[in-house]
C-alpha positions as CSV (number, residue, x, y, z in Angstrom):
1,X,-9.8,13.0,-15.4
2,X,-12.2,11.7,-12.5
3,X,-12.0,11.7,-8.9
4,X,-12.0,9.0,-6.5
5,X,-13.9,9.4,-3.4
6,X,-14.3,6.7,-0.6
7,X,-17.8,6.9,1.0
8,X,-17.8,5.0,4.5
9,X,-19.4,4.3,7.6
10,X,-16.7,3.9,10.2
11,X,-16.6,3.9,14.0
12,X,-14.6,6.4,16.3
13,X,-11.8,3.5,16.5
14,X,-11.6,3.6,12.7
15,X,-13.7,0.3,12.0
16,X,-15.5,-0.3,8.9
17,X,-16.4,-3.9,8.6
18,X,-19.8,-5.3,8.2
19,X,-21.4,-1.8,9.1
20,X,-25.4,-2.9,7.9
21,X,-25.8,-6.4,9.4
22,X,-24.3,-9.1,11.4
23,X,-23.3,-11.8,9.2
24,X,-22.2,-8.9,6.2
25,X,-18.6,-10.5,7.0
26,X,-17.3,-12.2,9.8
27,X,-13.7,-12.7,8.7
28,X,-11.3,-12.9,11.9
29,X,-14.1,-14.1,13.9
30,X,-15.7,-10.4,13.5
31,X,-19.2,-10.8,15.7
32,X,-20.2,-7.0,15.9
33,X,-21.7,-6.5,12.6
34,X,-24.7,-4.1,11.4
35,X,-23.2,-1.5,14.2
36,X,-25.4,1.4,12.3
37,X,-28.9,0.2,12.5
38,X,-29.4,2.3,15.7
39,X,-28.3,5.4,14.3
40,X,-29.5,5.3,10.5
41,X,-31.8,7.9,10.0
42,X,-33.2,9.8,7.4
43,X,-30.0,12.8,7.1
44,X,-27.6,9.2,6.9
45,X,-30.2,8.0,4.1
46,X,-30.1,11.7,2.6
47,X,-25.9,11.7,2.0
48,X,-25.8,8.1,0.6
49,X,-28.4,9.1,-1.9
50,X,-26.8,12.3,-2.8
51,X,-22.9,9.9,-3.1
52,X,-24.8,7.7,-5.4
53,X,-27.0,9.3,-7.3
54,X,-23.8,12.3,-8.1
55,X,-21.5,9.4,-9.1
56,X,-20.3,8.7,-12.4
57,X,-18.9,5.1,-11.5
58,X,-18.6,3.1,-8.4
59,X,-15.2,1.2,-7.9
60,X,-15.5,-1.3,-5.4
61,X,-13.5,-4.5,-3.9
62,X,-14.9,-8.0,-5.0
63,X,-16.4,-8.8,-1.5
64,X,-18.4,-5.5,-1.3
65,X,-19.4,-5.6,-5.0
66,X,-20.8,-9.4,-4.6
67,X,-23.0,-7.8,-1.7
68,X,-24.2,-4.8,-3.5
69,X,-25.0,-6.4,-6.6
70,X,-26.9,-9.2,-4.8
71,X,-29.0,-6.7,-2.5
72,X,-29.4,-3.7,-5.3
73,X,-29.0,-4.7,-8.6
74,X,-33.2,-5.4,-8.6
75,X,-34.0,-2.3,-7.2
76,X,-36.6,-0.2,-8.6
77,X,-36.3,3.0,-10.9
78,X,-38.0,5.0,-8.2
79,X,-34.9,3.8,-5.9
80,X,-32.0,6.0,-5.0
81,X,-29.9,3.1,-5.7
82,X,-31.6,2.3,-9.0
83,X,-28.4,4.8,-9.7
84,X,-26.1,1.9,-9.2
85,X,-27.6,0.0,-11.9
86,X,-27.1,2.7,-14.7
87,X,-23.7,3.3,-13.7
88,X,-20.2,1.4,-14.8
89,X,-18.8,-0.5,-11.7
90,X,-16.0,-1.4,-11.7
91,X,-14.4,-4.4,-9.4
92,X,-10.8,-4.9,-8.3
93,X,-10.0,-8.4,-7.5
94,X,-7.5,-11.1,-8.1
95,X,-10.0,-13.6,-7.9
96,X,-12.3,-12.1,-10.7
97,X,-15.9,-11.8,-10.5
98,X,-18.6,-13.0,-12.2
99,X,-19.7,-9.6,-14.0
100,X,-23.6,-10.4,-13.4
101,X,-24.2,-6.9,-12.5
102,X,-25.0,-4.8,-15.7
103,X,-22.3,-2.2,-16.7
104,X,-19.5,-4.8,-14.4
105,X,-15.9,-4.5,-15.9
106,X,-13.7,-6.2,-13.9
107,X,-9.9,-4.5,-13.2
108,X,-6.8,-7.1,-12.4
109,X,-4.7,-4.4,-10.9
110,X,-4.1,-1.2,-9.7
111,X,-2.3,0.6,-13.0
112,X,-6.3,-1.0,-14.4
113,X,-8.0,2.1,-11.6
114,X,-5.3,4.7,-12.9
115,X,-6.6,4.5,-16.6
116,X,-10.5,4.4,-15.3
117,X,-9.4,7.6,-13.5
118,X,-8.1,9.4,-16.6
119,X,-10.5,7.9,-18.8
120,X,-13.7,8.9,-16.9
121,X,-15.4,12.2,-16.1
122,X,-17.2,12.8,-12.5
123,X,-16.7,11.1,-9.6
124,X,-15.8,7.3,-9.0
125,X,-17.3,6.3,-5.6
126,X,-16.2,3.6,-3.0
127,X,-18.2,2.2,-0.9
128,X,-16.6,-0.6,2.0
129,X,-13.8,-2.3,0.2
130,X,-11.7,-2.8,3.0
131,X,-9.5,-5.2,1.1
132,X,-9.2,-2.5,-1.8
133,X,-8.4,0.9,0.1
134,X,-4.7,-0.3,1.3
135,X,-3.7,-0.6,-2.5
136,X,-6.0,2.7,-3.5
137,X,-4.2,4.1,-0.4
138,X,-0.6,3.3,-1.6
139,X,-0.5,4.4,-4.7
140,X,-2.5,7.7,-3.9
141,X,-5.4,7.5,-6.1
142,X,-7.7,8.6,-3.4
143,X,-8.9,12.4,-3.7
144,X,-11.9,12.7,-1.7
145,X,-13.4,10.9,1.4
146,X,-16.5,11.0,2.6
147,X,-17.0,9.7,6.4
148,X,-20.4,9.0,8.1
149,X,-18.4,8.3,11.6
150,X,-21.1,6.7,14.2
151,X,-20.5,7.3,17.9
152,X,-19.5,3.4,18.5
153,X,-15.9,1.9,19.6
154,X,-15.7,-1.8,18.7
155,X,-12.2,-2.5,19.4
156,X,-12.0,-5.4,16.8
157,X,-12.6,-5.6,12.9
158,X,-11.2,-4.2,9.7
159,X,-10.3,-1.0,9.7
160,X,-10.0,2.1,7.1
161,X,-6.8,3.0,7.2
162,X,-4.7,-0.8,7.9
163,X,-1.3,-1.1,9.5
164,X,0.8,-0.2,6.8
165,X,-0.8,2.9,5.0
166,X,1.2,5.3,3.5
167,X,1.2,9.0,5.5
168,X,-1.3,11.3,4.2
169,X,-2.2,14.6,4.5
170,X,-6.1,15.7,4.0
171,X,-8.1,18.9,4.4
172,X,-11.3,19.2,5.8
173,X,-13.9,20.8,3.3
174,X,-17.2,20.2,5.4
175,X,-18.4,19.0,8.5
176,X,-22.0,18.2,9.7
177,X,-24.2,15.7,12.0
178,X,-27.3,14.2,12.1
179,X,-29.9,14.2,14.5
180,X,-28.8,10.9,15.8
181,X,-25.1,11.8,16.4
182,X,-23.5,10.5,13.2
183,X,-20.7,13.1,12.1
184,X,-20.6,13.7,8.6
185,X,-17.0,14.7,7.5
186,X,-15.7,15.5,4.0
187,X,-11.9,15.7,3.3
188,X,-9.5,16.4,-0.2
189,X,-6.5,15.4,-0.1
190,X,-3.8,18.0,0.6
């Protein structure tokens, strides 16, 4: 059986929308897009490759996989994120998606993730998805987080955890920051 482990930038007020550039999604009127750009440096660059390249599957919204597979599915074998391409992705959505990524399956509903857990060995890695994590939330599928939290309030825009998440509980299993203040925290849950 897998684990499932949500890899995101977030702010200190628990924002995670549109994190790499300003029109990445401006639903609810969101204007504060691609709030990392001042802080990415290369220990940020070093943990996303090591997420990726360690993963055995990615599992992401529909939204955040339309975005990834337009900006990385061409990337080069030399690439970090050439990883992506190799890997199944899966995308929960009710709207469907178009699949064009190599190695796409598209999942209908939640009880679809449950069987991808048991049926796959490794880690399964989200990245964004703010739409997805309430339901991955919910029905405790989540194991693992890993949060690259940057030094920057917002006070607007789609958060991790959403008005309505069940309580949790998680331990801390490592803690680090870069050089340009970005705190690096990983968590199990229990």
């Amino acid at each position: 059986m897998g684990t499932i482990k949500v890899v995101n930038f977030v702010t200190l007020d628990g924002v995670i929308q549109s994190p790499l550039f300003a029109d990445e999604d401006r639903d609810g009127g969101f204007v504060a897009g691609g709030w990392v750009s001042d802080r990415m440096d290369d220990a940020v660059a070093a943990v996303m490759s090591a997420e990726t390249t360690s993963a055995a599957a990615m599992l992401l919204g529909r939204r955040t996989y339309d975005g990834f597979a337009a900006a990385w599915s061409g990337a080069e074998p030399s690439d970090p994120v050439d990883a992506m391409n190799r890997m199944p992705k899966y995308v929960l959505s009710r709207e469907g998606t178009s699949g064009s990524w190599q190695h796409t399956v598209a999942l209908s509903e939640v009880a679809d993730v449950e069987r991808v857990k048991l049926d796959t060995d490794g880690t399964i890695v989200v990245f964004g998805s703010s739409g997805l994590l309430p339901a991955l939330f919910a029905a405790r599928l989540v194991d693992e987080l890993c949060l690259l939290v940057f030094p920057v309030v917002l006070g607007a825009g789609k958060r991790m955890f959403s008005d309505g998440t069940p309580p949790l509980e998680f331990r801390l299993l490592d803690s680090d920051s870069t050089p340009t203040g970005v705190a690096v925290l990983r968590y199990a849950l229990g």
